[in-house]
DRENDO-1510 file (C-alpha; in Angstrom, 1 decimal, always signed):
<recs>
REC; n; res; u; v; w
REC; 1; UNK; +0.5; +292.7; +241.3 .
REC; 2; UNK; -0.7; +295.2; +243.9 .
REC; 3; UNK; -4.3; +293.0; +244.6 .
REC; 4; UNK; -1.9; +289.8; +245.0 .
REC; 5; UNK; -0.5; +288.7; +248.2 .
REC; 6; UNK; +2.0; +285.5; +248.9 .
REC; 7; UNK; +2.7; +284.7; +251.8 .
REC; 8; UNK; +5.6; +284.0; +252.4 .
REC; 9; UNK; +6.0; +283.3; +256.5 .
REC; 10; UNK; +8.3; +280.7; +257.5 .
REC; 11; UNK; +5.6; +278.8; +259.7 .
REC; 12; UNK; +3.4; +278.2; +256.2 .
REC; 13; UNK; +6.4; +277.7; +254.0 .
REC; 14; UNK; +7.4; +274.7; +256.0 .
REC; 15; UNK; +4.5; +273.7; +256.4 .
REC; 16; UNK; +3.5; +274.0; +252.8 .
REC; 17; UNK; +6.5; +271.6; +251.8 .
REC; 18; UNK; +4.9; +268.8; +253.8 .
REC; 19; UNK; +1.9; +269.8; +252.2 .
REC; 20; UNK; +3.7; +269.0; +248.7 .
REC; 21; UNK; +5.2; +266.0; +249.9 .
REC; 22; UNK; +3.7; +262.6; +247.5 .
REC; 23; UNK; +4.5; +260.6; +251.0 .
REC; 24; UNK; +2.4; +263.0; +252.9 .
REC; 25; UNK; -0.6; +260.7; +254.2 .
REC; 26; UNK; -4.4; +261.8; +253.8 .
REC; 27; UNK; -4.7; +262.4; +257.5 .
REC; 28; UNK; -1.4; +264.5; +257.5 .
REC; 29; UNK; -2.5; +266.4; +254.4 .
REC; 30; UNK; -5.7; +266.9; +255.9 .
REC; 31; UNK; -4.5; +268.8; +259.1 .
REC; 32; UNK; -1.8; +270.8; +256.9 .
REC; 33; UNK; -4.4; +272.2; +254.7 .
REC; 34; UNK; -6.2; +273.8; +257.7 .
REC; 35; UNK; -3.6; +274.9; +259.4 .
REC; 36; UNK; -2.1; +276.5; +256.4 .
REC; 37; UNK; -5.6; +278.2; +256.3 .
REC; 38; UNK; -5.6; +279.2; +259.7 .
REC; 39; UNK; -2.3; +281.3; +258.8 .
REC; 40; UNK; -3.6; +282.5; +256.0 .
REC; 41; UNK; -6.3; +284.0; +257.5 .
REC; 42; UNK; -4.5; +285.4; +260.0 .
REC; 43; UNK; -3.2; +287.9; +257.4 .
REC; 44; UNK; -5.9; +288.1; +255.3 .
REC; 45; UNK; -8.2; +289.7; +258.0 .
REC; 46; UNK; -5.1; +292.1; +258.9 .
REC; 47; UNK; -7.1; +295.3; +257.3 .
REC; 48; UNK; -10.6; +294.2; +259.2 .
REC; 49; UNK; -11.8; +297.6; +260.6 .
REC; 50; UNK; -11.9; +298.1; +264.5 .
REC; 51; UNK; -13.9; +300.3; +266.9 .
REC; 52; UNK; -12.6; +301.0; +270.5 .
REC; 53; UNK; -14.8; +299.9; +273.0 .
REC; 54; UNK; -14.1; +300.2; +277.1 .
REC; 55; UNK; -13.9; +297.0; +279.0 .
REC; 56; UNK; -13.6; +296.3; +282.4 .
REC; 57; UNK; -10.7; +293.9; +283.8 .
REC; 58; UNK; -10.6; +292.8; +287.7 .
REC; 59; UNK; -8.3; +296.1; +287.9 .
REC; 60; UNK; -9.7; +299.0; +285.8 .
REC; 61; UNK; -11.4; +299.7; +282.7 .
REC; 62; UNK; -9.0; +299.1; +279.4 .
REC; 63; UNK; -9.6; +300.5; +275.8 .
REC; 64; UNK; -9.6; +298.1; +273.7 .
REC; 65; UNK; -10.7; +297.2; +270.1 .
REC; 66; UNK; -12.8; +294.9; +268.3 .
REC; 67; UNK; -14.5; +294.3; +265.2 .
REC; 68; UNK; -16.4; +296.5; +263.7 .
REC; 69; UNK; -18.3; +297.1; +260.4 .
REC; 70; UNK; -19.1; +294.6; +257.6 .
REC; 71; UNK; -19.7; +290.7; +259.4 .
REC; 72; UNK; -17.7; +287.8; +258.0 .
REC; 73; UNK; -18.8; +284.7; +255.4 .
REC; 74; UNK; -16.7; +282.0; +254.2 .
REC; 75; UNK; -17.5; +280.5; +251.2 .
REC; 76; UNK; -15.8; +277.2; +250.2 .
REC; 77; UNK; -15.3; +276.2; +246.3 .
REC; 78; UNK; -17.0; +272.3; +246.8 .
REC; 79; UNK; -14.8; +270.3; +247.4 .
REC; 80; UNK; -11.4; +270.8; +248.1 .
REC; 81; UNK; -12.7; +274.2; +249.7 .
REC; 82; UNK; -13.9; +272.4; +252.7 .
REC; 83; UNK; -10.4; +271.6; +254.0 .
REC; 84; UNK; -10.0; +275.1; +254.8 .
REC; 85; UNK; -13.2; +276.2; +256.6 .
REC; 86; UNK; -12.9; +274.9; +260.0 .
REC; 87; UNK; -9.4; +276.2; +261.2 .
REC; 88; UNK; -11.3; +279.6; +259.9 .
REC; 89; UNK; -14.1; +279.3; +261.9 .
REC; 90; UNK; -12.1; +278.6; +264.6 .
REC; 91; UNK; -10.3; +281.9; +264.2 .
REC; 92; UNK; -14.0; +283.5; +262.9 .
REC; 93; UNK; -17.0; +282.0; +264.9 .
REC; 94; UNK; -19.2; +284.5; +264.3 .
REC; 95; UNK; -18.9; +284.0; +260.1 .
REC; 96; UNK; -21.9; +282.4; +258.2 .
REC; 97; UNK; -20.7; +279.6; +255.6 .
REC; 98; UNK; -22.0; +279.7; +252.0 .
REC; 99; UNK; -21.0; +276.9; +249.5 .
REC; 100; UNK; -20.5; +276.9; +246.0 .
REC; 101; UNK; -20.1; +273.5; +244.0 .
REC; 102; UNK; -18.2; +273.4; +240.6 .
REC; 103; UNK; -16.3; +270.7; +239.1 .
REC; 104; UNK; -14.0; +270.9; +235.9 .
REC; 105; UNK; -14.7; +269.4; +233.1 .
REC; 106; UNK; -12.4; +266.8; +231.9 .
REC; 107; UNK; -12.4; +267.8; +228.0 .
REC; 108; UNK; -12.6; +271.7; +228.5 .
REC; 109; UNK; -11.3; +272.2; +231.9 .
REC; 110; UNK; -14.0; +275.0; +232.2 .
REC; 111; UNK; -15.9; +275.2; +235.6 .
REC; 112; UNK; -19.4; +273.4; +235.8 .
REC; 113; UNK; -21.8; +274.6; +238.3 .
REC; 114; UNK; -24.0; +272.2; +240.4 .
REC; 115; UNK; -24.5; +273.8; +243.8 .
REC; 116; UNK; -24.4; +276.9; +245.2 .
REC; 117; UNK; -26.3; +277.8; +248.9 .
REC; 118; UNK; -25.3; +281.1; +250.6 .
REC; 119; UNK; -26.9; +282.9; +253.5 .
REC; 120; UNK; -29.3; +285.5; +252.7 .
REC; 121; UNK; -27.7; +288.2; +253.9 .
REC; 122; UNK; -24.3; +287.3; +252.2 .
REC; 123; UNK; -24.0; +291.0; +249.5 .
REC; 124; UNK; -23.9; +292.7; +253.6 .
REC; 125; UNK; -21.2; +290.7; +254.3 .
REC; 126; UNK; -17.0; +290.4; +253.4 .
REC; 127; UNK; -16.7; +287.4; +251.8 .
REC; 128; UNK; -13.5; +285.3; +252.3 .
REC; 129; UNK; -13.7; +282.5; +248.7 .
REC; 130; UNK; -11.9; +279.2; +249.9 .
REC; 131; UNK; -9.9; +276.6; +247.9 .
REC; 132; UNK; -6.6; +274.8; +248.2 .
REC; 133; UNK; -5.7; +275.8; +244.3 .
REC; 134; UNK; -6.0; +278.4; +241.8 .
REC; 135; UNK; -4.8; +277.0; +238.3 .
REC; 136; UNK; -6.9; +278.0; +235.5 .
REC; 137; UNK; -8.9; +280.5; +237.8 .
REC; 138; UNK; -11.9; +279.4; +235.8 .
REC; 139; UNK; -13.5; +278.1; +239.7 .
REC; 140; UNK; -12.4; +281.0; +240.9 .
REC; 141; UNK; -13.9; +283.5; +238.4 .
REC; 142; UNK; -17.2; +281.5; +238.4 .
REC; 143; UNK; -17.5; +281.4; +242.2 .
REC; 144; UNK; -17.4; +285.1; +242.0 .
REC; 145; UNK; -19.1; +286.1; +239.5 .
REC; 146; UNK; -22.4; +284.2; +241.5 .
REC; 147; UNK; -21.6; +285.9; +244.8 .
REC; 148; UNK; -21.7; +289.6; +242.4 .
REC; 149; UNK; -24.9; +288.0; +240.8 .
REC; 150; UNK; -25.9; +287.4; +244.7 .
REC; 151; UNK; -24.5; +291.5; +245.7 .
REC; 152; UNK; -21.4; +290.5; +246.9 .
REC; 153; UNK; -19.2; +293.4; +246.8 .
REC; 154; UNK; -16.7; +293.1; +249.2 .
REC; 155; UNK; -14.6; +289.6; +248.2 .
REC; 156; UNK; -11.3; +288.4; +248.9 .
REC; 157; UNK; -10.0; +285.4; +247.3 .
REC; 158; UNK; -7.6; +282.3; +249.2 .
REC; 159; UNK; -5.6; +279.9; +247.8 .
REC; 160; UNK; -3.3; +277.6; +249.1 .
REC; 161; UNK; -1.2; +277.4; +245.8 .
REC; 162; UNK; -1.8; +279.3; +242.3 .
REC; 163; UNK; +0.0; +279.9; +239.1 .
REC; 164; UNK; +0.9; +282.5; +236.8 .
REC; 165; UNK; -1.5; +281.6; +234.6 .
REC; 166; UNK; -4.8; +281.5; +237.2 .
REC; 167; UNK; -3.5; +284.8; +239.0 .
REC; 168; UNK; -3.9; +286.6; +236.1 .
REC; 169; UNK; -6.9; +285.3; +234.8 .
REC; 170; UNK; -8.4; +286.7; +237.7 .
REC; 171; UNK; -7.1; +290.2; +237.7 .
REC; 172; UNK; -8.4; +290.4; +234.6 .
REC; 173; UNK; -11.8; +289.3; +235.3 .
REC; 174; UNK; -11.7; +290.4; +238.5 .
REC; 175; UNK; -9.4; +293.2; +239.3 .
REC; 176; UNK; -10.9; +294.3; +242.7 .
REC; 177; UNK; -10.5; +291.3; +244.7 .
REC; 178; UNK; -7.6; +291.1; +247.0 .
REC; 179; UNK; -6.0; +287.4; +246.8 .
REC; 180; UNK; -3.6; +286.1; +249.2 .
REC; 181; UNK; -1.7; +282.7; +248.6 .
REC; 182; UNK; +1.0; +280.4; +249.7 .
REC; 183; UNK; +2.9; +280.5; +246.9 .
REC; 184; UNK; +2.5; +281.0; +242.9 .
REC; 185; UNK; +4.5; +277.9; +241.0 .
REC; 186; UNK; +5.7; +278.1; +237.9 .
REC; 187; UNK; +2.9; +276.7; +235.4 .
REC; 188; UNK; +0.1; +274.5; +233.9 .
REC; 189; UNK; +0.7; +271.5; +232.6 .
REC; 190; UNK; -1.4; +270.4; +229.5 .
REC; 191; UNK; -3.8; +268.9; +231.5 .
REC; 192; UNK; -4.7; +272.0; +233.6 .
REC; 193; UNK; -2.0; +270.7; +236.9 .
REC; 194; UNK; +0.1; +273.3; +238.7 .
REC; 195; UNK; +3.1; +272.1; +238.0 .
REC; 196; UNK; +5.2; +271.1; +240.8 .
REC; 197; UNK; +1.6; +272.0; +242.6 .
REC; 198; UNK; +0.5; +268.9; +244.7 .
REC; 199; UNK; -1.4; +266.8; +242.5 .
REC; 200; UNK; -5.5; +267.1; +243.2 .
REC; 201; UNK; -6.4; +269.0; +246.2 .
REC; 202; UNK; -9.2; +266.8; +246.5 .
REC; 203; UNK; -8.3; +263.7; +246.4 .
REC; 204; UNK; -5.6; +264.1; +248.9 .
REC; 205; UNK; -8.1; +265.8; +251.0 .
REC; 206; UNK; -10.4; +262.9; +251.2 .
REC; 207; UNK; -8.5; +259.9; +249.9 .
REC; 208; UNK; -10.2; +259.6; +246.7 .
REC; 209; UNK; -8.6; +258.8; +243.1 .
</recs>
C-alpha cells in the first residue's frame, strides 16, 4: 500500500484511544479530533517543496527555507470534516477552505451530494480532503471526483480512522492520491460502521443522535 500512510506516533495513538473511548464527552471528543489533525498534518505536509530564501536575524543573515510552489486548500467532507480544519489552519494560515456536503444514505449507504463551495482557484492548489472516517470510501471517492471535475490534480486524502474495505476502494478509484490515517481497523459492520471505529464521527463531534 505504497499511496497509504498510518500513522502510527505515540502522541496520536494515545490520543486516538481517548478518541475511541464511549465515556469520552463531546467537548473532549471535540478537542481530540483537532489535535489528532494537527498531527496528522504535521506529516502529511512533510514532502511540501521548499525554496531557500536569505533572512536577516539581529546577528547576520541566515539561509533559511520556506514554502514554495503549489499554495494550500483544505477541503472538509460536511460534516464531521469540520472538526479537523481549524488545528490545520492553525498550522496552514495561508490555505483557502473549500467545502463539500454529502450525506449517506440510510438504505444504500452511497454518498448524496448537497453542497459543494470551493475557491476559484482551487485545480492551482494542493488539496488536503478532511474527514474523521473512511469506511465505505464512497464520501471519499465522491469528494474527489468533484474537486477532478473542478481541476484538482494534486489531492491528498486524511482520515482519522479507515478500514480495509474504504482504503481500498479508494486505490482503486483513485490510485494517485496519497492518504495518511490514524489507524486502519479491522472491518464494516452490516450497517456501513468501522468496527471497533468510534461510533458516528458526527454526532460525537456536535452532540447530536
Amino acid at each position: 500500500m505504497a499511496n497509504v500512510h498510518v500513522l502510527d506516533h505515540p502522541l496520536i495513538q494515545h490520543k486516538l484511544a481517548i478518541l475511541r473511548n464511549k465515556n469520552t464527552s463531546v467537548k473532549e471528543f471535540r478537542e481530540l479530533i483537532s489535535e489528532i489533525s494537527g498531527l496528522m498534518c504535521y506529516e502529511a505536509t512533510r514532502n511540501l517543496a521548499t525554496q531557500e530564501v536569505d533572512v536577516e536575524t539581529p546577528v547576520a543573515t541566515a539561509k533559511c527555507r520556506m514554502l514554495a510552489g503549489k499554495k494550500l486548500a483544505i477541503v472538509p467532507i460536511l460534516r464531521a470534516g469540520l472538526g479537523m480544519v481549524d488545528s490545520m489552519v492553525d498550522l496552514i494560515p495561508s490555505a483557502k477552505i473549500g467545502h463539500i456536503g454529502l450525506y449517506r444514505d440510510p438504505a444504500t449507504h452511497k454518498p448524496v451530494e448537497y453542497y459543494c463551495k470551493l475557491p476559484d482557484d482551487i485545480a492551482n492548489r494542493q488539496v488536503y480532503v478532511v474527514d474523521p472516517m473512511l469506511a465505505t470510501g464512497g464520501s471519499a471517492i465522491a469528494a474527489i471526483d468533484f474537486l477532478k471535475e473542478h481541476g484538482c490534480r494534486n489531492i491528498i486524502m486524511m482520515n482519522v480512522i479507515g478500514c480495509p474495505e474504504g482504503v481500498k476502494a479508494m486505490q482503486e478509484a483513485h490510485p494517485d492520491v496519497e492518504m495518511y490515517l490514524a489507524a486502519v481497523d479491522e472491518k464494516l459492520n452490516e450497517n456501513a460502521y468501522i468496527v471497533p471505529g468510534l461510533g458516528d464521527a458526527g454526532d460525537r463531534i456536535f452532540g447530536t443522535k
